[in-house]
N, C-alpha and C positions, 0 to 999 in steps of 0.2 A: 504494500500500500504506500509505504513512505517513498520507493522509485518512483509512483506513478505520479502520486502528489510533485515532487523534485521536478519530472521531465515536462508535465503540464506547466508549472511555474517556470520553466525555464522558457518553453515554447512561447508562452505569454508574453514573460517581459523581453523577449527575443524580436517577435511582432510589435508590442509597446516602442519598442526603441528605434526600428525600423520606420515606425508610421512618425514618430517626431524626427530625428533623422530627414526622412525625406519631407515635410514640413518645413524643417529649418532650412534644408536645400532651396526649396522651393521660395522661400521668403527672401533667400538671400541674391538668386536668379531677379526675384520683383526687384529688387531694390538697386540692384545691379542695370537693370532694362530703365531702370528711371531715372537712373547717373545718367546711362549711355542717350539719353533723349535727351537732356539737355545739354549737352557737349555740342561744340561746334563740330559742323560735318567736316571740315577740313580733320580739327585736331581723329574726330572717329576713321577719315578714313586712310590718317597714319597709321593705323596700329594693322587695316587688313583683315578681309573676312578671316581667313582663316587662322590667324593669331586670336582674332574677337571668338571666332567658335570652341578654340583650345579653351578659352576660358572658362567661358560658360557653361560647355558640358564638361570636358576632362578637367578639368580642374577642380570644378566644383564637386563634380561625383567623385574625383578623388578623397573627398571630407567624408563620406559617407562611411567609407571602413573605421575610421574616429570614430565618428558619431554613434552609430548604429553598432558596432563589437567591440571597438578598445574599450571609451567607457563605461557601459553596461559590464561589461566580463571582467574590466579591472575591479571595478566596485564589489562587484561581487566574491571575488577574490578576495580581499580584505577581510 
């Protein structure tokens, strides 16, 4: 009974961490999109679609292994 309890709880806050995670992605893509809108289009179109795509998808899904496993799993550890 006590694995089943453990593996359920983990599953939980495994999906909990995942859905804030990509929440926090997602808020920080908004907030990102609303820099890039007011920027002069000269200085945006220094930087280049595809250096501006590195950003906003790899880069930022790069935070997600943080968000969503390090700190959850670290905490938990303690």
């Amino acid at each position: 009974m006590s694995l089943f309890i453990k593996t359920r709880a983990h599953g939980w806050g495994l999906g909990a961490s995942h859905h804030l995670a990509y929440n926090a992605l997602m808020g920080l893509r908004e907030k990102m999109v609303d820099k890039l809108l007011k920027m002069p289009m000269g200085k945006v179109s220094q930087y280049g679609t595809g250096n501006l795509k590195k950003i906003f998808v790899e880069n930022i899904e790069d935070m997600e292994l943080i968000l969503a496993h390090m700190i959850p799993e670290g905490v938990a550890n303690i």
